[in-house]
C-alpha positions as CSV (number, residue, x, y, z in Angstrom):
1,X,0.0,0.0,0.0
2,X,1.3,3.5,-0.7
3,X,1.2,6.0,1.8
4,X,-1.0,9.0,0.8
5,X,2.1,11.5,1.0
6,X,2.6,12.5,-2.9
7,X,2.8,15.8,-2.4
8,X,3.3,16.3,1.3
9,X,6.9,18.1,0.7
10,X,7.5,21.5,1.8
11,X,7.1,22.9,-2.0
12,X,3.8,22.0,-2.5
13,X,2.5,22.7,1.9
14,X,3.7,25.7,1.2
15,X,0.7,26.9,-1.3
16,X,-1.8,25.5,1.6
17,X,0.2,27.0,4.7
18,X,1.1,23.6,6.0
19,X,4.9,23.9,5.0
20,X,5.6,23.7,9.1
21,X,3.5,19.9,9.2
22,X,5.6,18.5,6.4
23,X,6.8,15.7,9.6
24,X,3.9,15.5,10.8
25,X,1.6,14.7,7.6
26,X,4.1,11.9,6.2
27,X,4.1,9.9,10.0
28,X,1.1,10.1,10.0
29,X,0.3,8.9,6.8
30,X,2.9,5.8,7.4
31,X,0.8,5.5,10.4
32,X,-2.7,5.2,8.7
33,X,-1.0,3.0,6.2
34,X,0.1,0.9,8.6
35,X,-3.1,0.5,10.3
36,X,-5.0,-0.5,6.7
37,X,-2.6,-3.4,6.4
38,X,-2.7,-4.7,10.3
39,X,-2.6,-8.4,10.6
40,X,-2.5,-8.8,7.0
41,X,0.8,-10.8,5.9
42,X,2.9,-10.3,3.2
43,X,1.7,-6.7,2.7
44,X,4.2,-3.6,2.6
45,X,3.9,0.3,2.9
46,X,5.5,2.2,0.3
47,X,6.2,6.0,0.8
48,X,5.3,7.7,-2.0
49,X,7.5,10.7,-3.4
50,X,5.6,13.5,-5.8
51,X,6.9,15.2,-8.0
52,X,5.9,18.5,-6.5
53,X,4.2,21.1,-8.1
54,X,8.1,22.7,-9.6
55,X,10.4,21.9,-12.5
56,X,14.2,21.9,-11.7
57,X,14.4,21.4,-15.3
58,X,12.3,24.5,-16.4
59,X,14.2,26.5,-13.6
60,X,10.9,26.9,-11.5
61,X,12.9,25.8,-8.2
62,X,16.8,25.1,-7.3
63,X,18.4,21.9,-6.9
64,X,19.4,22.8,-3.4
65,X,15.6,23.9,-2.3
66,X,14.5,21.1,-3.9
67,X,16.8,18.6,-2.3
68,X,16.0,19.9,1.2
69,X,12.4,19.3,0.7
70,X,12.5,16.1,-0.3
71,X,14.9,15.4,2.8
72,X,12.4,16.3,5.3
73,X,10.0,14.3,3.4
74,X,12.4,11.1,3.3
75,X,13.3,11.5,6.5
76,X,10.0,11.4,8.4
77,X,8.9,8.8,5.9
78,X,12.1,6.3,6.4
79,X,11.8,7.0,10.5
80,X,8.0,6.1,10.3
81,X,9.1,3.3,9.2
82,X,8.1,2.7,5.4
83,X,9.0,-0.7,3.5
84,X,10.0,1.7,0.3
85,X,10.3,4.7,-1.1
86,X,8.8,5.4,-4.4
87,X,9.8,8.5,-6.4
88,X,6.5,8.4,-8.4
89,X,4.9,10.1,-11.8
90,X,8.3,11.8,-12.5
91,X,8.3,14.7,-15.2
92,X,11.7,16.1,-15.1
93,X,15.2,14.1,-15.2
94,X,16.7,16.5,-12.7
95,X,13.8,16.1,-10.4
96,X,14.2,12.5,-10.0
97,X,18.4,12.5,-9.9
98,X,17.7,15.2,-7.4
99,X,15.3,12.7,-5.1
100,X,17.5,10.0,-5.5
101,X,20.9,12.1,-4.0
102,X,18.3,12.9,-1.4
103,X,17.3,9.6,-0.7
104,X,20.7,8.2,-0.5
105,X,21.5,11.2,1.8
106,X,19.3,10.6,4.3
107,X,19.9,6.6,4.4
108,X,23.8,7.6,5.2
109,X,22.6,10.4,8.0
110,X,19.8,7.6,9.7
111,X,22.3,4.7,8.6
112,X,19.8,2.9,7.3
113,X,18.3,2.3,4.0
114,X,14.9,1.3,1.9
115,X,14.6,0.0,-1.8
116,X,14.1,3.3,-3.8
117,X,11.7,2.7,-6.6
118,X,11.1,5.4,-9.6
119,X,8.4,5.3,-11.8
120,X,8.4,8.4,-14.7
121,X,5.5,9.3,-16.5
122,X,5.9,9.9,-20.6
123,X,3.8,12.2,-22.5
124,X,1.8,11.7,-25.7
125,X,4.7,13.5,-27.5
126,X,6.9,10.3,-26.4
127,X,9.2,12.1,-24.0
128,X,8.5,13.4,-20.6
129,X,7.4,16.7,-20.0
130,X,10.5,18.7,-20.6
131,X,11.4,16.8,-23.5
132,X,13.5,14.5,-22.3
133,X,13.5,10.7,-24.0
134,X,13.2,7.4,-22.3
135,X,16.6,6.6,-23.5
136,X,18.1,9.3,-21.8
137,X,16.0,8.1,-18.2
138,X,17.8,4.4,-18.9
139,X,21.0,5.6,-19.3
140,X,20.9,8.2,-16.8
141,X,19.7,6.1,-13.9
142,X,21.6,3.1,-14.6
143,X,24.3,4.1,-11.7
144,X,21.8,4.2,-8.8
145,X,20.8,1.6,-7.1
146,X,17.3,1.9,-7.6
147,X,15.2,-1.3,-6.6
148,X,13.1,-0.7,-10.0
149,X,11.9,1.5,-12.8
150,X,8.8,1.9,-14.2
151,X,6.2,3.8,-15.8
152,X,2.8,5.7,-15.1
153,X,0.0,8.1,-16.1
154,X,-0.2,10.5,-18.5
155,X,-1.3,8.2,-21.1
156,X,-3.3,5.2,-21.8
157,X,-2.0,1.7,-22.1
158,X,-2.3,1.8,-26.0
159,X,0.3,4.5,-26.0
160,X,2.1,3.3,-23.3
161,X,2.9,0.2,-25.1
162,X,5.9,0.9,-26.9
163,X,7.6,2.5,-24.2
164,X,6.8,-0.1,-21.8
165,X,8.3,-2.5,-24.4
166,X,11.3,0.0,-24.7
167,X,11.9,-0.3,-21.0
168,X,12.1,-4.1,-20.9
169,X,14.7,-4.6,-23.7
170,X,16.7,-2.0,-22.1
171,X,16.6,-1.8,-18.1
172,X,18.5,-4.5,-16.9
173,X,17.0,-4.1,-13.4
174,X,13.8,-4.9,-12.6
């Protein structure tokens, strides 16, 4: 189950006024999660990872900013205690490198560590929204140690087809 916390960062709190209960909102959300899988085996809570509501890419936030928010997100979700940490419906290339040197930061500062999972979403045009090409996700990504890659939304399954089948000839992780 994923935790309802996709776009409980700082960035996007921040248009609502609840940029001070970013903590807060993801333990609880591991919480709740927790509670909707209680006594059932096998099941895990994934802590899900928006993309926020600004484009590193596009130069509508910094790097730096961008890191810190997903840091405080991490954090609170990895001391709740989530299974995994899923990076989720990812538009920008910078955007997700930029979650995954957060992730990895945090796992060294709580010496600890989740599997990361990253799923990027491709537009009609067949690249994501900045333009950038599947290809360049594969090759790009490749180095971390991501626990898998996948795909999501924008488009229906028809359209998604070729890129799914794109991904499976050349992502040699899961």
């Amino acid at each position: 189950i994923e935790t309802n916390t996709f776009g409980s960062n700082a960035l996007v709190a921040t248009e609502w006024g609840f940029e001070e209960r970013v903590v807060e909102m993801n333990r609880l959300a591991v919480r709740h999660a927790r509670a909707a899988i209680a006594g059932l085996p096998g099941r895990y809570v994934a802590g899900s990872i928006g993309p926020t509501n600004k484009l590193p890419s596009l130069g509508h936030v910094g790097v730096v900013e961008l890191r810190q928010a997903y840091k405080v997100q991490m954090r609170a979700l990895v001391e709740a205690g989530v299974d995994s940490l899923i990076i989720e419906t990812s538009q920008d290339l910078l955007q997700i490198k930029t979650a995954l040197v957060a992730a990895f930061e945090v796992f060294d500062e709580l010496k600890t560590e989740v599997p990361v999972q990253v799923s990027v979403t491709v537009e009609r045009t067949g690249t994501m929204l900045p333009g950038t090409r599947l290809s360049a996700v594969v090759a790009t990504l490749s180095p971390f140690p991501i626990f898998s890659l996948g795909l999501n939304c924008s488009t229906g399954p028809d359209e998604m087809a070729r890129h799914i089948d794109y991904l499976s000839r050349n992502w040699s992780g899961r």
